[in-house]
BAPA-677456 format. One record per residue (C-alpha): residue number from 1; residue in three letters; x, y, z. Coordinates in Angstrom, 3 decimals. Example, Ala and Ser with C-alpha at 12.3 -4.5 7.8 and 13.67 -1.06 7.14 Angstrom:
<nodes>
<1, ala, <12.300, -4.500, 7.800>>
<2, ser, <13.670, -1.060, 7.140>>
</nodes>
This chain:
<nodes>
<1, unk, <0.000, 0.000, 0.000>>
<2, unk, <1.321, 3.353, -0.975>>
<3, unk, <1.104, 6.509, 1.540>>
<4, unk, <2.195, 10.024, 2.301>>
<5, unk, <3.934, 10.615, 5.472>>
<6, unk, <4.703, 14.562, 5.823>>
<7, unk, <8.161, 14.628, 7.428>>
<8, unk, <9.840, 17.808, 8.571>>
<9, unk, <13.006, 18.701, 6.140>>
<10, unk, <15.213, 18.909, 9.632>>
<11, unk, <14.124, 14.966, 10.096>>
<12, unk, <14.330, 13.925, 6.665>>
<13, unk, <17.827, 15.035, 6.039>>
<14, unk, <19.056, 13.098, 9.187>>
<15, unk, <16.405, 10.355, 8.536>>
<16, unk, <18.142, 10.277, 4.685>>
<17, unk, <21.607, 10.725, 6.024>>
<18, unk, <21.124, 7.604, 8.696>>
<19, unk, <20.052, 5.403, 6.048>>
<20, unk, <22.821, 6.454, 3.493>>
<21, unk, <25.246, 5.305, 6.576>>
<22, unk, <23.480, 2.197, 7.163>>
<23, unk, <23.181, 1.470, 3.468>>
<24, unk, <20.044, 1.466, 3.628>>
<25, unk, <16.839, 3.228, 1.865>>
<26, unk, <14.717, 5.686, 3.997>>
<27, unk, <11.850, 3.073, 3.189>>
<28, unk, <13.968, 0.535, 4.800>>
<29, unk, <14.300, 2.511, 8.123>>
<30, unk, <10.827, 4.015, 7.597>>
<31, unk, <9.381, 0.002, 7.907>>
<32, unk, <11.667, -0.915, 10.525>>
<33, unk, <10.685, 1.719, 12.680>>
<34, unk, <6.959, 0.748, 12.129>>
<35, unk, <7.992, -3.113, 12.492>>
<36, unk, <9.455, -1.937, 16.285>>
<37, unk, <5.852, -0.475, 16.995>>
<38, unk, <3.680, -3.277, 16.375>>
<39, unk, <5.822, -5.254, 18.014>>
<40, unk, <6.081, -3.484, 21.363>>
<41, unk, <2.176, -3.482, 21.286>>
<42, unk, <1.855, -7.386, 20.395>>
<43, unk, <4.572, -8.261, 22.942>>
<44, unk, <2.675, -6.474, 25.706>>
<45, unk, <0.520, -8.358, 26.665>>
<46, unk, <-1.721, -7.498, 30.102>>
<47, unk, <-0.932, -9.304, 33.224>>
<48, unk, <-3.706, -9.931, 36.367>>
<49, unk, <-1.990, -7.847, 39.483>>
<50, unk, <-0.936, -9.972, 41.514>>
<51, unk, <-2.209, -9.366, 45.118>>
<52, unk, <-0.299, -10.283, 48.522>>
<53, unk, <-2.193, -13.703, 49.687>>
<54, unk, <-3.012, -12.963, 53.577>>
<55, unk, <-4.216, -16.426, 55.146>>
<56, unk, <-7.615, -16.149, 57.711>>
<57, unk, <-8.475, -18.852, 60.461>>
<58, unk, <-12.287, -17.543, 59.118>>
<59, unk, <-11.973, -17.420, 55.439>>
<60, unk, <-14.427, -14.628, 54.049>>
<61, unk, <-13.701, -12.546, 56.709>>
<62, unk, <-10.111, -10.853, 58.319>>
<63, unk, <-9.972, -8.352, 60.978>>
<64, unk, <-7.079, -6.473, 60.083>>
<65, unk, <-6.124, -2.938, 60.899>>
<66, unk, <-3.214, -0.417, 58.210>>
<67, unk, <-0.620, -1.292, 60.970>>
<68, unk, <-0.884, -4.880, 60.551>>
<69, unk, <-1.166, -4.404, 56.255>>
<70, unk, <2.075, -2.412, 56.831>>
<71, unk, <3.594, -5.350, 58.571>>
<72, unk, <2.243, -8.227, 56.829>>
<73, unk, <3.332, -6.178, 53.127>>
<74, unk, <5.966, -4.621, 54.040>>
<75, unk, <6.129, -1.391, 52.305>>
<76, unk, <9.211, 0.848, 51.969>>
</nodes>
């Protein structure tokens, strides 16, 4: 699929200039810098928190005050 991308002169000389280095073509870098992107938001994928397990001799229900949370998670 073709496309215009409106990059600032400034960019596009260094963007040019990079890929003359690298022996590359600006498309080249152009695509690998769009390859990088969808793959940081593929590789992401969202974890559950994981919450501190605090054991009750009553499951369902825990008496528990901040001071003891402090204690039993020990926060810095």
């Amino acid at each position: 699929m073709r496309t215009t991308v409106d990059i600032p002169d400034p960019k596009y000389r260094l963007l040019k200039s990079r890929a003359a280095a690298q022996g590359k073509t600006v498309k080249e870098l152009v695509m690998r810098g769009v390859d990088v992107i969808l793959a940081e938001e593929t590789a992401a994928p969202r974890r559950r928190p994981r919450f501190p397990l605090i054991h009750s001799k009553q499951p369902g229900k825990l008496n528990i005050d901040n001071e003891r949370i402090y204690d039993i998670i020990g926060f810095p």
